[in-house]
ZAKOLVO-931613 format. One record per atom (N, C-alpha, C): residue in three letters; x, y, z. Coordinates in steps of 0.05 Angstrom, whole numbers, plus 5000, padded with zeros to 4 digits. Each point is the difference from the previous one (the first is absolute). Layout:
ZAKOLVO-931613
ALAXYZ...
END
This chain:
ZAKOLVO-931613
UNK501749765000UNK498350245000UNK501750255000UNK502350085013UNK501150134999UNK502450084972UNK499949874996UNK501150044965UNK498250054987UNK497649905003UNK498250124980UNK499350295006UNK499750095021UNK500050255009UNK502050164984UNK501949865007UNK503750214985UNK499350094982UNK498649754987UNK500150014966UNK497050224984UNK498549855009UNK497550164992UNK497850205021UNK501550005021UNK499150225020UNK500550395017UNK502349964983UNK502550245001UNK499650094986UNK501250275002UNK500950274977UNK501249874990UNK502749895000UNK502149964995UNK499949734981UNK498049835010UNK499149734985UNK502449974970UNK498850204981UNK501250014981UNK503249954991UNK500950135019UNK504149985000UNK500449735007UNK498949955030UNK500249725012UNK499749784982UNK497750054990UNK499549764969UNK502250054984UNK500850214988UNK502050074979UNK502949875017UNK500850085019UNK502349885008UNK500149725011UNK497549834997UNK500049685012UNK500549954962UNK498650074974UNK499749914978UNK503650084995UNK500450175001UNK503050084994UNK502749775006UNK499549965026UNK501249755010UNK499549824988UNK497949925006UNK499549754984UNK501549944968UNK499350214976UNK500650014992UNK502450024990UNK502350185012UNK502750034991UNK501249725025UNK499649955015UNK499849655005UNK500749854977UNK498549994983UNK499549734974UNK500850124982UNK501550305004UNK502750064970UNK497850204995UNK498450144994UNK498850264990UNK502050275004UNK499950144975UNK500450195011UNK497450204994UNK500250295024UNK498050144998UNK501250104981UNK497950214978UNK501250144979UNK499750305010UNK502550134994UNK500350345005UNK498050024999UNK498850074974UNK497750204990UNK497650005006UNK498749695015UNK498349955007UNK499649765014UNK498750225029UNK500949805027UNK498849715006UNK497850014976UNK497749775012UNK500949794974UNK502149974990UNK501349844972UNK502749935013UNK499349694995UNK502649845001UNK500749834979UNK502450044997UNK501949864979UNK501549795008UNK499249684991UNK502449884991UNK500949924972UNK502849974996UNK500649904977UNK502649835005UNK500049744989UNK502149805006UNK499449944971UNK502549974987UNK500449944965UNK497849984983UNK498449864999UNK497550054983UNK497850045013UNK500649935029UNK497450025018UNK499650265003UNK497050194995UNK499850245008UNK497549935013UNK500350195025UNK496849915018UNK500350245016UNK497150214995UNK499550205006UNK496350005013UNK500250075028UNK498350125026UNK499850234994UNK496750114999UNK499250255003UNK497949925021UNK500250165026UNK498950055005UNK497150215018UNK498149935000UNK497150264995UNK499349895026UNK500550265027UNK498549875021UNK500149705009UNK499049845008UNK500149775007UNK500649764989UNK500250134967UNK500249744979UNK502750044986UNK500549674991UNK502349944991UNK499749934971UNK500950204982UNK500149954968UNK502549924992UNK499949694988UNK503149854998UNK499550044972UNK502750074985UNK500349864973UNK502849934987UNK499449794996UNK502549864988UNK500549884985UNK501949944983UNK500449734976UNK501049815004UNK499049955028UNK501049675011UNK497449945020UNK499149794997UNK497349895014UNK500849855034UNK502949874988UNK500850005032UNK500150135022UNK500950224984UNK501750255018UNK497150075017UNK497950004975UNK498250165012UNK498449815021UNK500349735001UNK498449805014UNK502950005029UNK502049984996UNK501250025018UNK499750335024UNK499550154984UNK500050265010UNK496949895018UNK497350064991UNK497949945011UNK500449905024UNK501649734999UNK500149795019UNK501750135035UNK501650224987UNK501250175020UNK498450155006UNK499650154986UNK497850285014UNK498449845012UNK498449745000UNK497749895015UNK500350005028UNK503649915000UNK500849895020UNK499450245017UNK500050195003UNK500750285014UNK497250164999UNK498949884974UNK497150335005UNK498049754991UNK497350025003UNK498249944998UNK499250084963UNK499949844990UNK500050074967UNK496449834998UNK500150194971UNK497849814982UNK501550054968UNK499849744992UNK500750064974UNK497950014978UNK499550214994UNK498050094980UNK501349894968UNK501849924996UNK500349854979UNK501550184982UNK500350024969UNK500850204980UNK497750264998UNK501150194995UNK498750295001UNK499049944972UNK496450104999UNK498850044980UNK498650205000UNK499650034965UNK499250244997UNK497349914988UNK498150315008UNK497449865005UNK498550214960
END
């Protein structure tokens, strides 16, 4: 109960979330990008796998299906996920 408080009960909520996702992420090799705080970059030789993310949600894209099933499987471990599947357009 008290994490959930941290998280979605505070002013502050927002950073707290931003700096648990941050960890997490540069954890498993991300980097954050200069230009834009809520975009992470990896790239390992052909592997490119880029995180944007909007508020609460995690937009993966990549040209490796692993990366992206291995990634999932981490973030689960740590945040409470739903996987809404590939982004469509309506």
């Amino acid at each position: 109960m008290r994490l959930k408080k941290t998280i979605y009960g505070l002013k502050q909520s927002s950073r707290i979330w931003n700096e648990r996702v941050n960890k997490r992420l540069t954890d498993l090799g991300y980097k954050r990008s200069n230009l834009e705080q809520y975009l992470y970059i990896k790239i390992e030789n052909d592997l490119v796998t880029v995180i944007a993310l909007y508020v609460d949600d995690f937009f993966i894209f990549s040209n490796n299906k692993e990366e992206t099933i291995f990634l999932k499987d981490k973030l689960s471990s740590k945040f409470k996920i739903k996987d809404l599947d590939e982004i469509k357009q309506s």
